[in-house]
PAPA-400197 format. One record per residue: residue in one letter; x, y, z of N, C-alpha, C, CB in turn. Coordinates in steps of 0.1 Angstrom, whole numbers. Each point is the difference from the previous one (the first is absolute). Glycine has a CB too. Example, Ala and Ser with C-alpha at 12.3 -4.5 7.8 and 13.67 -1.06 7.14 Angstrom:
// residues 2
<type->a; n.x->132; n.y->-57; n.z->78; ca.x->-9; ca.y->12; ca.z->0; c.x->9; c.y->12; c.z->0; cb.x->-19; cb.y->-12; cb.z->12>
<type->s; n.x->15; n.y->23; n.z->-19; ca.x->9; ca.y->11; ca.z->0; c.x->-8; c.y->11; c.z->8; cb.x->12; cb.y->-6; cb.z->-22>
// end
This chain:
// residues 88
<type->x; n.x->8; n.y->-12; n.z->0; ca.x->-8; ca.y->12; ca.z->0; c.x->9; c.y->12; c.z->0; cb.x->-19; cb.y->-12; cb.z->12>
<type->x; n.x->13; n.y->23; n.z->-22; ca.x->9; ca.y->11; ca.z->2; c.x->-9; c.y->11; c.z->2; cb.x->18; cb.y->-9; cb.z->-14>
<type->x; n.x->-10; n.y->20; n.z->18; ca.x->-10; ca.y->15; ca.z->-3; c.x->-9; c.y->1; c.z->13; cb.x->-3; cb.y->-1; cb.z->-29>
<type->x; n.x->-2; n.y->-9; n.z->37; ca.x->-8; ca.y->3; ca.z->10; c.x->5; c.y->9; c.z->10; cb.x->-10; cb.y->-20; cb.z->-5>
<type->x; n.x->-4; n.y->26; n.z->10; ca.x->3; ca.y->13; ca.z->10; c.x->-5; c.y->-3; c.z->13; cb.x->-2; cb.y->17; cb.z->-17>
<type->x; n.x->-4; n.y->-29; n.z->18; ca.x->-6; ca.y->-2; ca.z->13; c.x->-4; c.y->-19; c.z->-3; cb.x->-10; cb.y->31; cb.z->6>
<type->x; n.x->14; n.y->-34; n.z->12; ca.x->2; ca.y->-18; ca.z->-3; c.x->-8; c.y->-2; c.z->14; cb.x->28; cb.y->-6; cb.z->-15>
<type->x; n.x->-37; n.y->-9; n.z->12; ca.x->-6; ca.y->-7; ca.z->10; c.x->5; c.y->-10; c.z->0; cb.x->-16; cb.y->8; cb.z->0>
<type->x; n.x->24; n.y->-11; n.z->14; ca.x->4; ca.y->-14; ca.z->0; c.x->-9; c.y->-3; c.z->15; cb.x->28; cb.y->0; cb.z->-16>
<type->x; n.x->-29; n.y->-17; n.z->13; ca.x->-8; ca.y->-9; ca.z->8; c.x->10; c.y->-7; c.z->14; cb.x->-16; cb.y->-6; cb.z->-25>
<type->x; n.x->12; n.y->8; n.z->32; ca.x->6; ca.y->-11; ca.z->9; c.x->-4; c.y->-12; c.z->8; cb.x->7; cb.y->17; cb.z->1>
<type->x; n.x->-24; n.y->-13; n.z->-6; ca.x->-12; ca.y->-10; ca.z->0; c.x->0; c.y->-14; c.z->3; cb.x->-6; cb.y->15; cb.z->-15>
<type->x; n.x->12; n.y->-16; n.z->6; ca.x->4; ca.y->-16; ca.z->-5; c.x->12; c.y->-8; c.z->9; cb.x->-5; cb.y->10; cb.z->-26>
<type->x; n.x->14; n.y->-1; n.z->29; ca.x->7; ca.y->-7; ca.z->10; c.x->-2; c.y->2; c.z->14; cb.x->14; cb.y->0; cb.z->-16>
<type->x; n.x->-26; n.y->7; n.z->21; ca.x->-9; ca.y->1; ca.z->12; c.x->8; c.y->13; c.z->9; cb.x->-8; cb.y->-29; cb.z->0>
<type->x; n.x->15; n.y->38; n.z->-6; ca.x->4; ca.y->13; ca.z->8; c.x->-8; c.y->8; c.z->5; cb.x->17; cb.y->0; cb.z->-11>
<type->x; n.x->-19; n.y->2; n.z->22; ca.x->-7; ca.y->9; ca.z->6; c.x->4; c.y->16; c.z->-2; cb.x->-3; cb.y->-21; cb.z->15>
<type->x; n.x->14; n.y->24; n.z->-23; ca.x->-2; ca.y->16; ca.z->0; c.x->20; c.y->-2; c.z->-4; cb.x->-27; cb.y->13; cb.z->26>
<type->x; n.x->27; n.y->-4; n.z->-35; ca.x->17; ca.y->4; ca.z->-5; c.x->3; c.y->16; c.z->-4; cb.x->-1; cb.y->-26; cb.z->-11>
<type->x; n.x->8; n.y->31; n.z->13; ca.x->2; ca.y->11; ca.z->-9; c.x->6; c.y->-1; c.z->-14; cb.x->2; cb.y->11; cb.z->20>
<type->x; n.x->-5; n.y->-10; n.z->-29; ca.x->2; ca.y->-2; ca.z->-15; c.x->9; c.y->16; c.z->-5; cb.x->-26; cb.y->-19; cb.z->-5>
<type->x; n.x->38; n.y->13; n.z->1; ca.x->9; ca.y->4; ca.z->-7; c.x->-1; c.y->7; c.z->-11; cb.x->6; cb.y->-15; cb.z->9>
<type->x; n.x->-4; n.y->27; n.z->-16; ca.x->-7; ca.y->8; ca.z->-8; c.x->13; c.y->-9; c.z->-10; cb.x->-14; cb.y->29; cb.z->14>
<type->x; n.x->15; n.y->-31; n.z->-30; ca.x->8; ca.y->-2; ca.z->-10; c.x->0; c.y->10; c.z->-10; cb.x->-2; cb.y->-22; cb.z->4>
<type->x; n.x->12; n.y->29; n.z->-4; ca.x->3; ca.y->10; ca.z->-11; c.x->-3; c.y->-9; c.z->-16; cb.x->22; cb.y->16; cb.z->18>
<type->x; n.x->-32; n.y->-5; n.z->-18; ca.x->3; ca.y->13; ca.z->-7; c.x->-20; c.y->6; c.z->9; cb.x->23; cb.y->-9; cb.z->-33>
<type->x; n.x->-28; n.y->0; n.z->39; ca.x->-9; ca.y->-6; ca.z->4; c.x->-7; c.y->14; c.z->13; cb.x->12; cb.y->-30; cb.z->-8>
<type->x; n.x->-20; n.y->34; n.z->9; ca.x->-4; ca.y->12; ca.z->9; c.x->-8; c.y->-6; c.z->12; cb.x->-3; cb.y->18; cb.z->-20>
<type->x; n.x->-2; n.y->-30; n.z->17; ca.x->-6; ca.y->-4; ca.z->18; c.x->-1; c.y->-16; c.z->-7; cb.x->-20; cb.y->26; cb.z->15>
<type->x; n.x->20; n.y->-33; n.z->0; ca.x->-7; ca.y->-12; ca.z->-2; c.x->-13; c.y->-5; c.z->12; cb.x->25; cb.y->-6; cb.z->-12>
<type->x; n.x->-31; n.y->-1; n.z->8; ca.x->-6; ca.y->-2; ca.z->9; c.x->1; c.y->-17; c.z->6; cb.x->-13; cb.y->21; cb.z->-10>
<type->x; n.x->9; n.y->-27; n.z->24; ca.x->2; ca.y->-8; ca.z->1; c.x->-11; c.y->-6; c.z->8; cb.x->22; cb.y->6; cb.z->-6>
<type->x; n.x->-26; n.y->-14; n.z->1; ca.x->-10; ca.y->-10; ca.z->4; c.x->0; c.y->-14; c.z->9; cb.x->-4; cb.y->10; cb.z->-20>
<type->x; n.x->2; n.y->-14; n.z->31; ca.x->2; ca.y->-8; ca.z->7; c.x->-13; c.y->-7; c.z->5; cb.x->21; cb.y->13; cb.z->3>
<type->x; n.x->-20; n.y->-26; n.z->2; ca.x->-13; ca.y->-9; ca.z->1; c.x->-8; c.y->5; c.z->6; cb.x->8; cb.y->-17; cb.z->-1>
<type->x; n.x->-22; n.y->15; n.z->-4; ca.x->-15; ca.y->5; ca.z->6; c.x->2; c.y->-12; c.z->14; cb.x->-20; cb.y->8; cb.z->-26>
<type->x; n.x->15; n.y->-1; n.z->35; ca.x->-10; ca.y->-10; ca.z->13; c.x->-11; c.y->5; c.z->4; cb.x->18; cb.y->-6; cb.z->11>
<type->x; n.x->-26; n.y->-2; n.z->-3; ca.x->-11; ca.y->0; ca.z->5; c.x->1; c.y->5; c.z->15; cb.x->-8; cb.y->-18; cb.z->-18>
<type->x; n.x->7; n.y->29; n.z->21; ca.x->5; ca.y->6; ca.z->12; c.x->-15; c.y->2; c.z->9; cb.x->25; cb.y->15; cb.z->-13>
<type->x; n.x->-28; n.y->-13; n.z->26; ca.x->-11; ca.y->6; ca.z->8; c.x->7; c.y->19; c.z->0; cb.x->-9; cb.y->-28; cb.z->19>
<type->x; n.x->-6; n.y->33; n.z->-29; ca.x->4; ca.y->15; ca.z->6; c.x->-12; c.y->2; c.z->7; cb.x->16; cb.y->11; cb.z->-19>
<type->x; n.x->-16; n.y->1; n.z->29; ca.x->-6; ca.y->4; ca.z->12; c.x->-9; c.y->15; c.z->-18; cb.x->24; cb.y->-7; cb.z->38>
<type->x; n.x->-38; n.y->7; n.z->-34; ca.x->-9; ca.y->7; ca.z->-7; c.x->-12; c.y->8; c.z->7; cb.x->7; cb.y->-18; cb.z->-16>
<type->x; n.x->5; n.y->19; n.z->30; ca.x->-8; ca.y->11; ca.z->7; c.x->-11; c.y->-5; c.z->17; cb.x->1; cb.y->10; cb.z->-31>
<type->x; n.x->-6; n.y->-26; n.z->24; ca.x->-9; ca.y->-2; ca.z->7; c.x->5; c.y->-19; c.z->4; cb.x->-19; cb.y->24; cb.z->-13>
<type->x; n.x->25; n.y->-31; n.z->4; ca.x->4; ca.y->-10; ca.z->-5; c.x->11; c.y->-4; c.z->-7; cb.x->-18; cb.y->2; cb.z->2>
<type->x; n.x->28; n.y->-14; n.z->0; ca.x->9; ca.y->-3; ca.z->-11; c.x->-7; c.y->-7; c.z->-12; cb.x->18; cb.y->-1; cb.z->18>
<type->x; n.x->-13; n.y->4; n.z->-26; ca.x->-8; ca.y->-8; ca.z->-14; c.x->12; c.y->-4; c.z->-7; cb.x->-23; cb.y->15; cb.z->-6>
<type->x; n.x->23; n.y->-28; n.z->-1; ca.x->13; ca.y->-3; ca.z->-8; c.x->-1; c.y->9; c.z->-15; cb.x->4; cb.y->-28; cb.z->11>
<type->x; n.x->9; n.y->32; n.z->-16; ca.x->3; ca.y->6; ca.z->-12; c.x->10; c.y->-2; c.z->-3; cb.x->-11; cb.y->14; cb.z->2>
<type->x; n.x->17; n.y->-13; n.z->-17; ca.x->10; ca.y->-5; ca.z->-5; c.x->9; c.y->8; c.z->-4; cb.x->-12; cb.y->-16; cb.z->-4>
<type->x; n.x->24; n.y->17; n.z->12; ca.x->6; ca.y->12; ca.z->-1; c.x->13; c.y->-4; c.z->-7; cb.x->-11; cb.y->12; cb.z->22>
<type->x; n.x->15; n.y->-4; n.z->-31; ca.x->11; ca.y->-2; ca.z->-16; c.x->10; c.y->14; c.z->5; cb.x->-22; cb.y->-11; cb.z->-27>
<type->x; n.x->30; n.y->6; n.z->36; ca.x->13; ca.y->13; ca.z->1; c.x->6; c.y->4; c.z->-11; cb.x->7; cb.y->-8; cb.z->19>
<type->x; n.x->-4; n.y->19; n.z->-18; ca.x->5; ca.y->10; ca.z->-17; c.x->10; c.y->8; c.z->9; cb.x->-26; cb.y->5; cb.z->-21>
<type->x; n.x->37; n.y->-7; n.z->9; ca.x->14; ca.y->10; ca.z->2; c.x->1; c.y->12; c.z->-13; cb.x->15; cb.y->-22; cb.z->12>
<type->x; n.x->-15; n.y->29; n.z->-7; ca.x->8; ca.y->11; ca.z->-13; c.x->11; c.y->4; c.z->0; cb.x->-15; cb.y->8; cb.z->-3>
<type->x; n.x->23; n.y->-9; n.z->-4; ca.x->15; ca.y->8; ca.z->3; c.x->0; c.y->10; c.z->-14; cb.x->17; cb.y->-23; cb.z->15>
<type->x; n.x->-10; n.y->32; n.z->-16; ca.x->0; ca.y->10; ca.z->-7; c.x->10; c.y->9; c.z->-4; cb.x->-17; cb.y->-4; cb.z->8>
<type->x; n.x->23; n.y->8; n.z->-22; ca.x->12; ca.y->11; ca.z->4; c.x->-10; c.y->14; c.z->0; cb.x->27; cb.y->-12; cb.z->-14>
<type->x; n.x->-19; n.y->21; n.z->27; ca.x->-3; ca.y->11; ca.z->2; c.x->2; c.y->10; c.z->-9; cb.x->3; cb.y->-7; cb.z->17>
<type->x; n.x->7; n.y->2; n.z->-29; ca.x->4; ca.y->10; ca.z->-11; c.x->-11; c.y->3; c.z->-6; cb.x->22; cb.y->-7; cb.z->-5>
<type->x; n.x->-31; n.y->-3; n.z->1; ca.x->-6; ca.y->0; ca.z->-8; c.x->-21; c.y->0; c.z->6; cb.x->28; cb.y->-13; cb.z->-15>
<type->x; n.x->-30; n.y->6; n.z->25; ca.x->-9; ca.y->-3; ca.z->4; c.x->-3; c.y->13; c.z->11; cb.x->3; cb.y->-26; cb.z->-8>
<type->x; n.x->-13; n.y->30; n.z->13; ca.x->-3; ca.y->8; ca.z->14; c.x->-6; c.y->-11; c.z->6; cb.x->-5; cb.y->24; cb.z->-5>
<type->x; n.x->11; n.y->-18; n.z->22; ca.x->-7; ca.y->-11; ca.z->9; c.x->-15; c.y->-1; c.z->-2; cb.x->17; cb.y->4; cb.z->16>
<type->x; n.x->-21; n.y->6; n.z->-14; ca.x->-12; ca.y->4; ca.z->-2; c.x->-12; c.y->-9; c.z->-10; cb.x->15; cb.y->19; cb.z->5>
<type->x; n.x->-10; n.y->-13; n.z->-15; ca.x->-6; ca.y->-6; ca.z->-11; c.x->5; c.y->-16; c.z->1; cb.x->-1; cb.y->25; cb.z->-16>
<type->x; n.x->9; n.y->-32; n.z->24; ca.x->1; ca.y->-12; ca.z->1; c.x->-10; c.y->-4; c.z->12; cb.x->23; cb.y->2; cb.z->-10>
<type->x; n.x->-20; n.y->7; n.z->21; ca.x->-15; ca.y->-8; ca.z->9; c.x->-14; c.y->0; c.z->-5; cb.x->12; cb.y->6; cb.z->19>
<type->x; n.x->-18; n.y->6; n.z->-30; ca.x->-9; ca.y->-1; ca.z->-5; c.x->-5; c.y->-9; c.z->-8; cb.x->5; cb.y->16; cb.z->6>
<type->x; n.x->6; n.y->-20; n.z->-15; ca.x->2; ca.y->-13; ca.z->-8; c.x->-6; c.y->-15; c.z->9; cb.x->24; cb.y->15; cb.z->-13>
<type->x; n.x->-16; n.y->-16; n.z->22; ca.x->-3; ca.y->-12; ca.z->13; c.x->-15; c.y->2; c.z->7; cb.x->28; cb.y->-1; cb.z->7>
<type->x; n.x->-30; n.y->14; n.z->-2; ca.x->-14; ca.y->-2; ca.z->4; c.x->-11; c.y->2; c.z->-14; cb.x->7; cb.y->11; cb.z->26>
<type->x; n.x->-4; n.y->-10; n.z->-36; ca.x->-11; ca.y->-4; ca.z->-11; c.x->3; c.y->-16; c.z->-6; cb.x->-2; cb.y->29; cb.z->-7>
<type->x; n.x->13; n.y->-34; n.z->8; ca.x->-1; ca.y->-17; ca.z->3; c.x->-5; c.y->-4; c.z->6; cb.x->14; cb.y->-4; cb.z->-2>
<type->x; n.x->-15; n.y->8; n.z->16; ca.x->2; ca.y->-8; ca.z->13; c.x->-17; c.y->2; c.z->-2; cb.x->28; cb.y->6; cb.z->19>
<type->x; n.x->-39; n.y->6; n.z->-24; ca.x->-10; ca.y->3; ca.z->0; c.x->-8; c.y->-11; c.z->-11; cb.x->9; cb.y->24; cb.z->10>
<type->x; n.x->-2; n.y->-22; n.z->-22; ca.x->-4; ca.y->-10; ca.z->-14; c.x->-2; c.y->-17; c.z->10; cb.x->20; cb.y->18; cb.z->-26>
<type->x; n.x->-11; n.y->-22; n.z->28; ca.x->6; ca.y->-16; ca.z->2; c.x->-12; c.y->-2; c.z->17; cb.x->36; cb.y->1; cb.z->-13>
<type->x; n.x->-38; n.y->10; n.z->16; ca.x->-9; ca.y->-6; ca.z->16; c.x->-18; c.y->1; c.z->-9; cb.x->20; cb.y->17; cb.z->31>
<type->x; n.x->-19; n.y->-14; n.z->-44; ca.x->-13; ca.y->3; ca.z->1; c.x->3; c.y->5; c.z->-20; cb.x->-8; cb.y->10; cb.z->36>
<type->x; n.x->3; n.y->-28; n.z->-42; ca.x->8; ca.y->-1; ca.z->-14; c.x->-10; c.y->6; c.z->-6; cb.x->15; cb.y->-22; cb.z->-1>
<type->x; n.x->-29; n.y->24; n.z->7; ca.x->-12; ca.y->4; ca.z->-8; c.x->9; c.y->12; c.z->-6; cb.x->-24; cb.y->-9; cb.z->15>
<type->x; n.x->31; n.y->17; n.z->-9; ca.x->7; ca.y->15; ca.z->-6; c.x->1; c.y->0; c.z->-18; cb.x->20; cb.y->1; cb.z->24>
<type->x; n.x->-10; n.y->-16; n.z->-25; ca.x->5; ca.y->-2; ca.z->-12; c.x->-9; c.y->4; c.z->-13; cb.x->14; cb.y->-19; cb.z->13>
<type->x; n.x->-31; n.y->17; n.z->-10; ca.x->-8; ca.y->2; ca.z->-10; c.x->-7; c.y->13; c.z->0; cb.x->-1; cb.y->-23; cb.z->0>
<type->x; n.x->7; n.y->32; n.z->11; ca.x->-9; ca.y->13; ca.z->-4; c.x->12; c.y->9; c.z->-6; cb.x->-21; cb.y->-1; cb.z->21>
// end
């Protein structure tokens, strides 16, 4: 693969719970994906199980704002809890 500006790699598969991913030049962020589990989260009143999928970003500063990087993650983090998004 050449020319890419931004990379997802999986860790899924070999059952990592959470990594920081290494940016590769020429490359401006990567993201990194690590195994879903079925966790109890507390919903105020009750624990309920949900399946929670840890996400890393790493990023060069030259090129990216933080900013506009956490915005980026909370409109993932928003799309992926709630996929109905994807069709409007």
């Amino acid at each position: 693969m050449q020319g890419a500006c931004f990379t997802v790699s999986s860790l899924g598969a070999i059952g990592g719970r959470g990594f920081t991913p290494i940016i590769n030049t020429p490359e401006v962020a990567i993201l990194g994906v690590s195994k879903a589990q079925v966790q109890p989260v507390w919903n105020g009143s009750d624990f309920v199980p949900r399946t929670l999928l840890p996400l890393s970003l790493s990023y060069d500063h030259k090129a990216v704002n933080g900013g506009d990087a956490g915005r980026f993650m909370t409109e993932l983090v928003a799309t992926l809890g709630d996929i109905r998004r994807l069709s409007l």
